[in-house]
N, C-alpha and C positions, 0 to 999 in steps of 0.2 A: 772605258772607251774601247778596250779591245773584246770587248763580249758584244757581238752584233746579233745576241738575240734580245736585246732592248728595241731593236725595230719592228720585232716579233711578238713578243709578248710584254702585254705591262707588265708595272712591277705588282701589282694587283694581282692579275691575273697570275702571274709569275708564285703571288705566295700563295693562293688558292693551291697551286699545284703541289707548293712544298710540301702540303697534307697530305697527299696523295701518293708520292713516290720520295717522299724524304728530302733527303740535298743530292743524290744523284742527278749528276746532270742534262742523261737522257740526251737527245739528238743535238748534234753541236750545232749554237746560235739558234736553240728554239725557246730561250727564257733567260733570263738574268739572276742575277742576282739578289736577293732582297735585301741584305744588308749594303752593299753597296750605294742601290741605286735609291733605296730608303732613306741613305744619309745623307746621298747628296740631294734630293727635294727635299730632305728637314732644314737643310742648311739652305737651301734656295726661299724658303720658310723663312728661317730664322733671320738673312740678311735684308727682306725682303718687309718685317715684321719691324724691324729695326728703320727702316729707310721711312715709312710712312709713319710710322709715331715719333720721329726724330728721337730714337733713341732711348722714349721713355717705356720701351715694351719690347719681347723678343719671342722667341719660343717658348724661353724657360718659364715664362707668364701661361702661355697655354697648358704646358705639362703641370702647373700649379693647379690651375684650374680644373683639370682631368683629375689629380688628388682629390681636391676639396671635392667634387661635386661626385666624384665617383666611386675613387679608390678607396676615401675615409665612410663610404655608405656602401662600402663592400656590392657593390653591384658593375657589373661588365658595361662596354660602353660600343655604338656601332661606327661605323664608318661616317654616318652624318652626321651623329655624336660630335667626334672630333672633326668635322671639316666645317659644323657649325660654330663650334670654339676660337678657331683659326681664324676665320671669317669674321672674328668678333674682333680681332686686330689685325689682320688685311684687307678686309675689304674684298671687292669685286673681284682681284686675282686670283682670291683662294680659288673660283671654280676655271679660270683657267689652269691653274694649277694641276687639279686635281681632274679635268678635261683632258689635259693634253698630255702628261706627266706620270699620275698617280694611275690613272684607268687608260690613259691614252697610250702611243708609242713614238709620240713623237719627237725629235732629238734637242735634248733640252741644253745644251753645249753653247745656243745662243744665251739664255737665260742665265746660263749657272757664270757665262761670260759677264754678262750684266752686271748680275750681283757682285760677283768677286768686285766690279769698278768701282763699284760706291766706296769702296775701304780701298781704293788707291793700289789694287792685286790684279792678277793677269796671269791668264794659262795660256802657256807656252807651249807651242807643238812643236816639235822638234822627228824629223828622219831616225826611224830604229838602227843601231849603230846594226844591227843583225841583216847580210845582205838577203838575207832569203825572205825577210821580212819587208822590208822598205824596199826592194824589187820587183820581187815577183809574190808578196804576201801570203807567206806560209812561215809557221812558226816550225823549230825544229828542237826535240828532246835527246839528245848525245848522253845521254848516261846506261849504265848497262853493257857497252864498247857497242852498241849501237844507233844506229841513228832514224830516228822514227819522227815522221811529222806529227807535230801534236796541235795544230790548226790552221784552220786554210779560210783566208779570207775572202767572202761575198764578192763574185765578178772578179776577183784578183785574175795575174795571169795561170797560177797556181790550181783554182778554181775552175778557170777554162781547160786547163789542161787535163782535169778529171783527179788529182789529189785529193786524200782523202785523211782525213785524222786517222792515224793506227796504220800507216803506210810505212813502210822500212824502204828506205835508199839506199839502195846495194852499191851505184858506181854513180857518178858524174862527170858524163862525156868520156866513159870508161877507166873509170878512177874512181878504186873503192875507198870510199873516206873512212877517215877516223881522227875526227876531231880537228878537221879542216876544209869541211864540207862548206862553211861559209867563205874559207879561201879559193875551194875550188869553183864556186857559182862566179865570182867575183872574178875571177879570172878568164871566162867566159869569154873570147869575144864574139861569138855568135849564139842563138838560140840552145841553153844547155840542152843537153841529152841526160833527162836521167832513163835507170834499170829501178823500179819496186817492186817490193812484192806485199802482197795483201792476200792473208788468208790463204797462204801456202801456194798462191801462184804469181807470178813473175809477170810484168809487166813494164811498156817504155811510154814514154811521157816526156814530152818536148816542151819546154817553156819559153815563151814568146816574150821578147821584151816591150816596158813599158813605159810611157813616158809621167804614167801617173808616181805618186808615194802612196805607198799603201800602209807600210809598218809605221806606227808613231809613236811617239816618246811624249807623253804629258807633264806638265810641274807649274807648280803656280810659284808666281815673283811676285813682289812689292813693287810696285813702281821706284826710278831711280829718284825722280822728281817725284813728291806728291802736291799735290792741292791741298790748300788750307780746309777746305771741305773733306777732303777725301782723309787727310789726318785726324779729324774732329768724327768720322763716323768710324775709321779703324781703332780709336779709342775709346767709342762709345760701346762696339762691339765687344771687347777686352773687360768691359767693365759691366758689361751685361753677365758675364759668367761668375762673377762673383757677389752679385745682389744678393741677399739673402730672403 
């Protein structure tokens, strides 16, 4: 959730690229992740795969069938390959899925919402305890006895103010921090004042305040209540991992 270059690149597109330039990350928020954002549409899959065969099919059924038809006849497999196998126990989804999701960019957090309800779960957002982050959305690296931002969120105030990842914070409101630079923001009562520098010159940058949350804090819960439904598919799920 904190890597906004899922709005930028698929996760498709995104692993084409990993051939190309390895796992460096290249311009911050122009790609994601492919392990990440891989595992949560397998699991968006998998919960999904579960919900319309009540339980008597999952992912682990497709990866079965990828062995049998593929793996054990020693031959590679394409992309339609596997979205036609999927399809053979989702149905009509699999192409929004793999539309919106897989080749798409669009924010699947409604979905991945979805799924998790069917098993009685729920991702919680929660304000980053880090004020520079749930403020004014810039993350900050203190190790080194320096203090270096290490990303700045999309449209943040952070962002408007021209912050940059690889920026060093000299003072805040002319207070050179050290390892209480999230006390000195928060302390603020008007528009901080910082001093940066980047790239060996010196620079100031005024941070606006916001009435938005930008830094978040993700986790997923159980419900405290579940449904008699919602119990019967969270242990349909549970027992789907160990079918043989």
């Amino acid at each position: 959730m904190d890597n906004h270059g899922r709005f930028n690149l698929s996760v498709a597109e995104s692993s084409f690229d990993t051939w190309l330039d390895g796992y460096n990350p290249g311009i911050p928020w122009r790609k994601v992740s492919i392990y990440n954002e891989g595992l949560l549409i397998a699991l968006i899959c998998d919960l999904e795969i579960i919900k319309v065969s009540n339980g008597k099919y999952s992912l682990d059924d497709v990866m079965r069938d990828l062995y049998s038809e593929f793996g054990l006849k020693g031959k590679g497999y394409s992309e339609s390959d596997y979205q036609h196998l999927i399809r053979k126990y989702l149905g009509d989804l699999t192409d929004q899925i793999f539309t919106q999701y897989v080749n798409g960019v669009e924010d699947y957090l409604p979905q991945l919402t979805q799924s998790f309800s069917y098993a009685g779960m729920q991702i919680i957002q929660q304000a980053s305890p880090k004020w520079s982050e749930s403020n004014y959305g810039f993350g900050i690296d203190e190790n080194g006895g320096k203090c270096v931002i290490s990303t700045v969120m999309p449209c943040s105030p952070a962002d408007e103010a021209g912050l940059w990842s690889g920026d060093e914070i000299i003072t805040v409101n002319g207070i050179a921090p050290y390892k209480n630079v999230q006390s000195l923001l928060r302390m603020s009562d008007t528009r901080p004042e910082l001093q940066l520098l980047r790239k060996g010159k010196f620079f100031n940058a005024t941070l606006n305040v916001s009435k938005n949350l930008w830094g978040r804090r993700y986790k997923i819960m159980m419900n405290e209540v579940m449904s008699d439904e919602e119990r019967s598919f969270f242990e349909m799920w549970k027992s789907n991992r160990t079918r043989p």
